[in-house]
C-alpha beads as a LAMMPS data file, in Angstrom:
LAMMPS data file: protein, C-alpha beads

329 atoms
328 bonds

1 atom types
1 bond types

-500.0 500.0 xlo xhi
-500.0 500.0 ylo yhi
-500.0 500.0 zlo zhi

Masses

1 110.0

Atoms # bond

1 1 1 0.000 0.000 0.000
2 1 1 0.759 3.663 -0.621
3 1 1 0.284 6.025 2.215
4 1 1 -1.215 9.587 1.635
5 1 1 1.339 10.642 4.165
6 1 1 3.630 13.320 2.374
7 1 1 7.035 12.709 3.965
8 1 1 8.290 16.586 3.362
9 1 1 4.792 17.852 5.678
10 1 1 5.485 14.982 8.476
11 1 1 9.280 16.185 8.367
12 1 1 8.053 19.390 8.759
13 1 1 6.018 18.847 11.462
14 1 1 7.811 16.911 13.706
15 1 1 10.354 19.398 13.761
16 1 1 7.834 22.495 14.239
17 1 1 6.160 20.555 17.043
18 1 1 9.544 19.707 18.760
19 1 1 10.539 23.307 18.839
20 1 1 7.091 24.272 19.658
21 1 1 6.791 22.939 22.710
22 1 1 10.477 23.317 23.802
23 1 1 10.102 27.541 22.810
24 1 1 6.544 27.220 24.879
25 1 1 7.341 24.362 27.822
26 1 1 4.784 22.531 27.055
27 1 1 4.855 18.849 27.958
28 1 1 2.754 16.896 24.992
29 1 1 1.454 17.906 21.537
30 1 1 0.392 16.718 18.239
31 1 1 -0.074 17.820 15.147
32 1 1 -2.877 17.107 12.423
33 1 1 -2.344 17.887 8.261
34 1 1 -5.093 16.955 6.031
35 1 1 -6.127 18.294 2.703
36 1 1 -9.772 19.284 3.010
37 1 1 -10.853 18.681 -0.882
38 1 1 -10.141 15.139 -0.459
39 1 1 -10.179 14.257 3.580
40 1 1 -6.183 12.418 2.734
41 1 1 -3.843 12.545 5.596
42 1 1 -0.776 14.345 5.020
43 1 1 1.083 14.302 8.241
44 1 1 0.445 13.304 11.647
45 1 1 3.238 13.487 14.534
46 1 1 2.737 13.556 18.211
47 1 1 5.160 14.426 21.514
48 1 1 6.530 12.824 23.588
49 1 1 7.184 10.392 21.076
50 1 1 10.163 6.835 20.949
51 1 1 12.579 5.923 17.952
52 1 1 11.484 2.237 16.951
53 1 1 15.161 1.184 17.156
54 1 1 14.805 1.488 20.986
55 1 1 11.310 0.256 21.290
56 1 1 12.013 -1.730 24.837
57 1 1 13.321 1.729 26.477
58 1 1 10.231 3.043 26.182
59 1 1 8.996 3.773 29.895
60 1 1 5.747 5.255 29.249
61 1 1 3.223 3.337 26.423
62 1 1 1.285 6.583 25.753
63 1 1 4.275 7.131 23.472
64 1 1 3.022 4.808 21.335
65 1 1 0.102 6.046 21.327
66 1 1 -1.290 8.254 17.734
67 1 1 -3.169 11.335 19.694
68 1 1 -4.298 13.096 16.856
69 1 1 -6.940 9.799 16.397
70 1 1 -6.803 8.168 19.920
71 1 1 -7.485 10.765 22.602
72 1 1 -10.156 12.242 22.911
73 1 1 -10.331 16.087 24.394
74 1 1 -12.186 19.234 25.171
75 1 1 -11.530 21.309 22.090
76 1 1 -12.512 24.866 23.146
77 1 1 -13.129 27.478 20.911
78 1 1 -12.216 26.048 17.932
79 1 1 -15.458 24.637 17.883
80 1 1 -17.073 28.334 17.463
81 1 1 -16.094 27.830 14.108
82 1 1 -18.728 24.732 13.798
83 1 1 -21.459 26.561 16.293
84 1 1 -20.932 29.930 13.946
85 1 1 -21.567 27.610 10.379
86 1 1 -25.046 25.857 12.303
87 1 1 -25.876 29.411 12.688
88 1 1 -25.706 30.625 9.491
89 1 1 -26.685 27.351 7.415
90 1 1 -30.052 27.713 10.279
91 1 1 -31.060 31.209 8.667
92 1 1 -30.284 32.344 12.419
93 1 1 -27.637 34.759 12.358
94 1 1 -25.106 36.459 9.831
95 1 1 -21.745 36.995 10.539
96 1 1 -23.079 40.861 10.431
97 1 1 -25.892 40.185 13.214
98 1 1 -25.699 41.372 16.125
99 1 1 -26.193 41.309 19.808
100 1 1 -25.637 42.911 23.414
101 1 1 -22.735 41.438 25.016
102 1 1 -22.550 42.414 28.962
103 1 1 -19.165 39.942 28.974
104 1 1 -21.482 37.759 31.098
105 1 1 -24.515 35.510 30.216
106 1 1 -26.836 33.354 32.218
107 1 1 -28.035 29.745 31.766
108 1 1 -30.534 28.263 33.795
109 1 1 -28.946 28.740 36.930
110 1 1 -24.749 29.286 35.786
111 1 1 -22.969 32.298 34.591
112 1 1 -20.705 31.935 31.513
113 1 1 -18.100 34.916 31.337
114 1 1 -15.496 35.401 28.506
115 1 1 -12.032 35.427 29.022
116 1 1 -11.622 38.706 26.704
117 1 1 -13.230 40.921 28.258
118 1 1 -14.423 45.021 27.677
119 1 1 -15.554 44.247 23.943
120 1 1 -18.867 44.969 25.352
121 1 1 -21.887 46.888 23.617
122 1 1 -23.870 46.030 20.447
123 1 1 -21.557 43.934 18.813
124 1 1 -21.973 41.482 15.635
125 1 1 -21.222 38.204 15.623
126 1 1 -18.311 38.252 13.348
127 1 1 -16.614 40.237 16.526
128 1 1 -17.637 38.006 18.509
129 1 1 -15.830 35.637 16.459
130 1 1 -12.739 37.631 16.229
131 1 1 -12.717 38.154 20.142
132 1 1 -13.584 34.161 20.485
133 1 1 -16.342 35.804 23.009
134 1 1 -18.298 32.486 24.915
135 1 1 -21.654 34.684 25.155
136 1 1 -21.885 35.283 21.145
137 1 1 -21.875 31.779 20.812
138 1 1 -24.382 30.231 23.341
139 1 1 -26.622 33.421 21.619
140 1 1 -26.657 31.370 18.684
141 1 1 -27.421 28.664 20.576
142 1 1 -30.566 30.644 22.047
143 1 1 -31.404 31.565 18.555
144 1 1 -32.110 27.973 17.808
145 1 1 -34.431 28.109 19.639
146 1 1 -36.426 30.462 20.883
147 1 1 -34.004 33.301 21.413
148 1 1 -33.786 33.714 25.229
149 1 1 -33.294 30.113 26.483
150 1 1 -31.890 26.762 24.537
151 1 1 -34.396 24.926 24.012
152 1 1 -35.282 20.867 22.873
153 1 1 -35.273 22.152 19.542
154 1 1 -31.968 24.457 19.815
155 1 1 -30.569 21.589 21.494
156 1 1 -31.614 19.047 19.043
157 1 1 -30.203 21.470 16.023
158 1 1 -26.849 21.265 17.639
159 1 1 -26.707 17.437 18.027
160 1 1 -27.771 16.803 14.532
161 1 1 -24.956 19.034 13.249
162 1 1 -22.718 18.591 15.969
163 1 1 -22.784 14.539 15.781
164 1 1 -24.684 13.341 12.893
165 1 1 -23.130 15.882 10.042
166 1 1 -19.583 17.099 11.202
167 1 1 -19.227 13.999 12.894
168 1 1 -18.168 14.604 17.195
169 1 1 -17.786 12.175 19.317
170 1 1 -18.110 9.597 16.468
171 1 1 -14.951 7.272 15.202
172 1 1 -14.300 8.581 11.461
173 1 1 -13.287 5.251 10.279
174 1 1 -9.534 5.946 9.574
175 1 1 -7.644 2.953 8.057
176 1 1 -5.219 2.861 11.729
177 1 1 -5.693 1.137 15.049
178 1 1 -6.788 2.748 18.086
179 1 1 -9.260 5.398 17.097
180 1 1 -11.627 6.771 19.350
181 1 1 -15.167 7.488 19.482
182 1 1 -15.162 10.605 22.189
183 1 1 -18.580 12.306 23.854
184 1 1 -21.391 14.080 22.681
185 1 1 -24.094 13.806 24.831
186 1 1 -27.785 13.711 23.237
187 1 1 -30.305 15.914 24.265
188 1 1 -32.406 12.876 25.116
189 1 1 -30.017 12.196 28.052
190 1 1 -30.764 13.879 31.317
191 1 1 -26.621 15.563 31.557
192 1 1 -27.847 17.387 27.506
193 1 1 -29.138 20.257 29.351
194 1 1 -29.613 23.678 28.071
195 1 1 -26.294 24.502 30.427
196 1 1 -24.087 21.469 28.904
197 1 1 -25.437 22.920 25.430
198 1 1 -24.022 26.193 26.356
199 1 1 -20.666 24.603 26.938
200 1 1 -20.722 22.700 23.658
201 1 1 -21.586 25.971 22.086
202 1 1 -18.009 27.040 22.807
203 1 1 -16.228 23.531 22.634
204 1 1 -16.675 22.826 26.282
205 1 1 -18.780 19.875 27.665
206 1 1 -18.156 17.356 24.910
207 1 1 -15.281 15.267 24.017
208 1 1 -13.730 14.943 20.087
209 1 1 -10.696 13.582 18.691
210 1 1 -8.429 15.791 16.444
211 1 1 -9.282 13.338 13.259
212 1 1 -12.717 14.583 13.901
213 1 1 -12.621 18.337 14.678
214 1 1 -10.565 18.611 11.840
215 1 1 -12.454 16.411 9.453
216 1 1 -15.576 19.025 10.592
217 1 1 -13.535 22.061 9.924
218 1 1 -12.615 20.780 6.783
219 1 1 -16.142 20.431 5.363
220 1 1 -17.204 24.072 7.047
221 1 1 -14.089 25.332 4.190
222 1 1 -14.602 23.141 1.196
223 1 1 -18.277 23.419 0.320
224 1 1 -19.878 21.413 2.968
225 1 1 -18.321 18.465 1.931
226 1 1 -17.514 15.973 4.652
227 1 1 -14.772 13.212 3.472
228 1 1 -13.647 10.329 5.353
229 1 1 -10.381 11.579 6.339
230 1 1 -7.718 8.577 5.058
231 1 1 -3.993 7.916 5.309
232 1 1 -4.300 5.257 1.591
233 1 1 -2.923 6.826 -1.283
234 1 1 -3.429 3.902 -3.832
235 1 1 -0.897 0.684 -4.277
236 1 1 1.813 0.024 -6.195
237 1 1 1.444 -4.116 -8.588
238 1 1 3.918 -6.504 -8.892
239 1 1 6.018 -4.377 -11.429
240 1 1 6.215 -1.347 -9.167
241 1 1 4.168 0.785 -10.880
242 1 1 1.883 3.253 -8.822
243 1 1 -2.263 2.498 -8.690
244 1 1 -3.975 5.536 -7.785
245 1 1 -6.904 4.694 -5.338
246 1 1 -10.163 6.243 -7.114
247 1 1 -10.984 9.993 -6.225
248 1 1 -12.670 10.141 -2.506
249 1 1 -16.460 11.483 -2.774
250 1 1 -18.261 13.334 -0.230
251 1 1 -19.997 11.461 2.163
252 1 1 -22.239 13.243 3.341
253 1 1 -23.431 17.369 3.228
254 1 1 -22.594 19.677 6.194
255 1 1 -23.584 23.040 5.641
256 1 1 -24.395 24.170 2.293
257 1 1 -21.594 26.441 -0.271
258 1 1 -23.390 29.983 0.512
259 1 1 -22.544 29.335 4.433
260 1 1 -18.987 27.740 3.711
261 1 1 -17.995 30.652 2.061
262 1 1 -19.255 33.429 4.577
263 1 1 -16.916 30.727 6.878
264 1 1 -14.485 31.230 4.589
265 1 1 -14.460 34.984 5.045
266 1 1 -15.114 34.667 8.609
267 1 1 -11.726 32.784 9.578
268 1 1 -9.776 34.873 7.386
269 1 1 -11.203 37.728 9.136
270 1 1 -10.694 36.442 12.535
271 1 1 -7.261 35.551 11.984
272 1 1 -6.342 38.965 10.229
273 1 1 -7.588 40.265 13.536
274 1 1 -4.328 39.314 15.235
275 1 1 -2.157 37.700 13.097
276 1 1 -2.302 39.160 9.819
277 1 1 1.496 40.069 10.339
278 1 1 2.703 36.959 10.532
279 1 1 1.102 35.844 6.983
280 1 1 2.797 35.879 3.694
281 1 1 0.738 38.232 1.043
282 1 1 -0.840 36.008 -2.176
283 1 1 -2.676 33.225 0.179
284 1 1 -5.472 32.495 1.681
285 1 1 -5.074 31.694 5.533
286 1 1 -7.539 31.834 8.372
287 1 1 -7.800 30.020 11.383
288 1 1 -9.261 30.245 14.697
289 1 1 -7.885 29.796 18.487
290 1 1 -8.787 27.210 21.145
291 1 1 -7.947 27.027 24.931
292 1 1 -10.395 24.903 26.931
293 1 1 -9.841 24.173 30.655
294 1 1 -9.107 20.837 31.795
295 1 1 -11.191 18.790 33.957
296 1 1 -9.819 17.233 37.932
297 1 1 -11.290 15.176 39.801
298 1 1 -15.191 16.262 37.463
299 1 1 -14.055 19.850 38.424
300 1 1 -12.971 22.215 35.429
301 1 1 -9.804 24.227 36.705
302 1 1 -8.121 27.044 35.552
303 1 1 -4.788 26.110 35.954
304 1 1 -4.266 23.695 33.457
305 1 1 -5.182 24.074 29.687
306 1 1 -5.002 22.631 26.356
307 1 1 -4.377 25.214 23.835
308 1 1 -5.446 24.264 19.572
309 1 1 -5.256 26.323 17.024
310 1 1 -7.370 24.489 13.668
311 1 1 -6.421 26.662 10.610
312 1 1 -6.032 26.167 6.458
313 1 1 -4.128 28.059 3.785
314 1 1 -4.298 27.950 0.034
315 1 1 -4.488 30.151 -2.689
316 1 1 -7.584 30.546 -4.850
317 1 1 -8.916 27.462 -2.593
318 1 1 -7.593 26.219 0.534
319 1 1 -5.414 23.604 -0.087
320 1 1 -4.407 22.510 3.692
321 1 1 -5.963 22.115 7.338
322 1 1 -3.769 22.370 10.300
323 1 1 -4.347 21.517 13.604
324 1 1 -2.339 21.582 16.231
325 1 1 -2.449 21.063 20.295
326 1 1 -0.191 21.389 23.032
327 1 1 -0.583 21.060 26.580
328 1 1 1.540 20.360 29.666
329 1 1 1.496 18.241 32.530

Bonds

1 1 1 2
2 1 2 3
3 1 3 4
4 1 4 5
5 1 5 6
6 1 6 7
7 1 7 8
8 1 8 9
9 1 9 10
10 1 10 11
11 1 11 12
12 1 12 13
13 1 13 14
14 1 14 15
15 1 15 16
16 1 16 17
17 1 17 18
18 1 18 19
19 1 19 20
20 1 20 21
21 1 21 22
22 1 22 23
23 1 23 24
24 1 24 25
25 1 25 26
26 1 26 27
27 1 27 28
28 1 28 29
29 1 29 30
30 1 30 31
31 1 31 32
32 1 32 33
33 1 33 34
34 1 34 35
35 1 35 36
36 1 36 37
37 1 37 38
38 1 38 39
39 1 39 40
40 1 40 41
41 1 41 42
42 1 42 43
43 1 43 44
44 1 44 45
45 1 45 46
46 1 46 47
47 1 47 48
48 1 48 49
49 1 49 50
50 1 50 51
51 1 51 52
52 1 52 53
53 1 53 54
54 1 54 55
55 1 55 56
56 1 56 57
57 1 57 58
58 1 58 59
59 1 59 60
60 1 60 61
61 1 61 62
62 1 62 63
63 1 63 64
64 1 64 65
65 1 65 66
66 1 66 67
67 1 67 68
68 1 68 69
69 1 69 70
70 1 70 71
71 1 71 72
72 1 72 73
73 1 73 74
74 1 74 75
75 1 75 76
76 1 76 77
77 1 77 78
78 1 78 79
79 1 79 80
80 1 80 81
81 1 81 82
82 1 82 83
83 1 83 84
84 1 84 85
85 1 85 86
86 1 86 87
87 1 87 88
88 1 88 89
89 1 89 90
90 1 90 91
91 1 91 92
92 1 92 93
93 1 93 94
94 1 94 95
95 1 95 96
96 1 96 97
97 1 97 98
98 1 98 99
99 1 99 100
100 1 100 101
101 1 101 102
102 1 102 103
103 1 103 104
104 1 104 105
105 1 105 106
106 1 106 107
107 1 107 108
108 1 108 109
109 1 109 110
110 1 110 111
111 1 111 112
112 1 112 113
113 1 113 114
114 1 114 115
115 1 115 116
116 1 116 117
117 1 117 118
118 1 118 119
119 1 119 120
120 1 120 121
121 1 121 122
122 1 122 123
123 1 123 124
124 1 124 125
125 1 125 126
126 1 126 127
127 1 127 128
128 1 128 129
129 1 129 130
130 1 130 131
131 1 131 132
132 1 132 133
133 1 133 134
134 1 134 135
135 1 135 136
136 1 136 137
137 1 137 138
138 1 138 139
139 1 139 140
140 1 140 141
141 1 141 142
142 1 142 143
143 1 143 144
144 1 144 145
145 1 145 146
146 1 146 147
147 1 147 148
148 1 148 149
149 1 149 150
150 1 150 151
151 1 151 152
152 1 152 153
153 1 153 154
154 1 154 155
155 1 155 156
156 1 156 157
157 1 157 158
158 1 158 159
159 1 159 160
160 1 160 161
161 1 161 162
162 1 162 163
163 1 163 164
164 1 164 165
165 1 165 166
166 1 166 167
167 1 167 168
168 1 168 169
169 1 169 170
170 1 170 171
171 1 171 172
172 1 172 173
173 1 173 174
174 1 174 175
175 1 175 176
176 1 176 177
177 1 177 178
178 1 178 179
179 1 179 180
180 1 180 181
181 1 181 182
182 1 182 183
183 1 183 184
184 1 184 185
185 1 185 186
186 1 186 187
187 1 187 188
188 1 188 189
189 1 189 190
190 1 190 191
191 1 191 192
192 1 192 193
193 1 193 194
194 1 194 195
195 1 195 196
196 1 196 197
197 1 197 198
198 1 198 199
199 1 199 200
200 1 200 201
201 1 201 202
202 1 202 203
203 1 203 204
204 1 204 205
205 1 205 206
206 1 206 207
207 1 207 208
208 1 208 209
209 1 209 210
210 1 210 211
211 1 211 212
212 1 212 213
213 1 213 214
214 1 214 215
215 1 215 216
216 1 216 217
217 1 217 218
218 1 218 219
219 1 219 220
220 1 220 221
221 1 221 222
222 1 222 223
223 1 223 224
224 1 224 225
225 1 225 226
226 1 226 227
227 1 227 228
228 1 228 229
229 1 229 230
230 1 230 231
231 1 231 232
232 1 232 233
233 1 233 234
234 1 234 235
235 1 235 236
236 1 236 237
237 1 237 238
238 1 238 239
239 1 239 240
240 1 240 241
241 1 241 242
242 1 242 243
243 1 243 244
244 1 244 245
245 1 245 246
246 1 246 247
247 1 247 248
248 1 248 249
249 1 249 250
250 1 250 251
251 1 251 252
252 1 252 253
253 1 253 254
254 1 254 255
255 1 255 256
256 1 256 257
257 1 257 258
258 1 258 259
259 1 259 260
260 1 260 261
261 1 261 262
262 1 262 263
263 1 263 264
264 1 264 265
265 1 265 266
266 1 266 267
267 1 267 268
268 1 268 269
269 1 269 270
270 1 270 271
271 1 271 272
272 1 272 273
273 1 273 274
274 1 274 275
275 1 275 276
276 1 276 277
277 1 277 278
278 1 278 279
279 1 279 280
280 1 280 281
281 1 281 282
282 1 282 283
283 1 283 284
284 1 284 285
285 1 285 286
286 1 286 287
287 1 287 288
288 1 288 289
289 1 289 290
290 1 290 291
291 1 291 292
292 1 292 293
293 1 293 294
294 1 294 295
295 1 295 296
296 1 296 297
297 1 297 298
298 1 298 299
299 1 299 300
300 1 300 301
301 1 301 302
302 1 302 303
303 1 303 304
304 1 304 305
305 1 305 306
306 1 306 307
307 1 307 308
308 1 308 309
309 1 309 310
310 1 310 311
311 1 311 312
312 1 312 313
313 1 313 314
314 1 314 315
315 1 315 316
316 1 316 317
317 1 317 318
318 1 318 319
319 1 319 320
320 1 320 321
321 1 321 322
322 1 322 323
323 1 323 324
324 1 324 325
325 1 325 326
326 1 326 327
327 1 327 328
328 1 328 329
């Protein structure tokens, strides 16, 4: 067999993740490539990680371990990006809605804050966006429903995009052992609550692989097409000549092309925000943050984070998704 894995990108990234985490002191990472107009695999690479000469010196086994497909995590923010696309595809909001952000907003009987705060006012949505502000998004989340509280039928909405189309807390199916599924919890279940919905509505309060938030993102960017993300390229016969594997198909629709590409516009917006400096002119780039707290003993706490960032680049058409985690111990 003939692995989609492009040996240049995993170079690549192995070595940006090493000196990632050694510039930030950060303990573990990994590091997801894909190509979102065909769901293939381009790199993978994950820290702390063995060389398979010295396989028996390995002291811990969660080296061995593929994180990007095997463990499961709190995503944070990056999951605005999916919350902001149900929106939109849901006739709900626009990126140029808006609403009254107080920095604070209350759920049944909790009080979600944002960690940005003083952007306060009538803002729209697409600020909300930039400023990755928690009360913009469980808004939308009202605005399934009935606009003040999240409803069964807000609540339902999300699930049905959030597990059935972008495909959370679901295995994707990728040809390598040890994937798994994650958690997102139906509304049927007496823990999916309008407050647990107001946590997923920020990528809190559910559990998704990197395989699978980036699969997701990659559909919100192409079209709406969701592909089974793959590491098979094709196969070379007996004479060593190279069989391409026919040309992956969609299988299934997301969001439809008019929302992609107001998503489109929306990540390169957000990211221009802050980090339009760091860009080189003549692509397209956009991207969005994540930092989600990390749960003790059932107890979120602020101490200890995982921090993503879930991005693509291209020219006329984005051509990569990158996703990337880090986190210490």
């Amino acid at each position: 067999i003939v692995l989609s894995i492009d040996r240049n990108v995993q170079s690549y990234a192995e070595k940006a993740l090493a000196d990632g985490l050694k510039r930030t002191g950060a303990t573990n990472g990994s590091i997801l490539v894909m190509n979102p107009q065909n769901g293939k695999v381009l790199a993978m690479a994950n820290a702390p990680t063995y060389k398979p000469a010295e396989f028996t010196k390995v002291t811990d086994a969660a080296a061995f371990n593929n994180g990007t497909i095997s463990a499961p995590y709190e995503p944070g923010s990056d999951i605005k990006t999916l919350t902001f696309a149900t929106g939109i595809e849901e006739g709900v909001i626009t990126p140029d809605s808006t609403f009254v952000n107080t920095d604070y907003i209350t759920v049944d009987d909790r009080t979600i804050s944002n960690a940005s705060k003083g952007q306060t006012g009538t803002i729209t949505f697409q600020h909300a966006f930039n400023w990755s502000l928690n009360t913009g998004f469980v808004t939308v989340a009202q605005r399934l429903g009935d606009g003040k509280t999240i409803t069964k039928q807000a609540r339902d909405t999300m699930y049905d995009y959030f597990y059935n189309k972008f495909g959370l807390g679901r295995s994707t199916g990728i040809e390598l052992a040890g994937e798994a599924d994650g958690t997102v919890v139906s509304p049927d279940e007496a823990d999916g609550n309008a407050v647990r919905y107001s946590n997923m509505a920020f990528g809190q309060g559910l559990d998704a692989t990197m395989i699978q938030v980036a699969s997701a993102f990659s559909s919100v960017i192409n079209g709406g097409n969701y592909y089974k993300p793959t590491v098979l390229a094709g196969r070379v016969d007996a004479n060593g000549a190279f069989i391409a594997l026919p040309a992956p198909t969609p299988i299934r629709k997301t969001i439809s092309e008019s929302t992609s590409k107001q998503m489109v516009t929306a990540l390169q917006t957000a990211r221009a925000t802050f980090y339009k400096a760091f860009d080189r002119p003549g692509y397209v780039i956009g991207g969005k943050t994540g930092t989600s707290q990390t749960l003790r003993n059932g107890v979120y706490v602020d101490s200890e984070t995982v921090g993503t960032y879930l991005g693509f680049g291209g020219t006329d058409t984005p051509a990569y998704v990158i996703m990337v985690q880090v986190s210490g111990k």
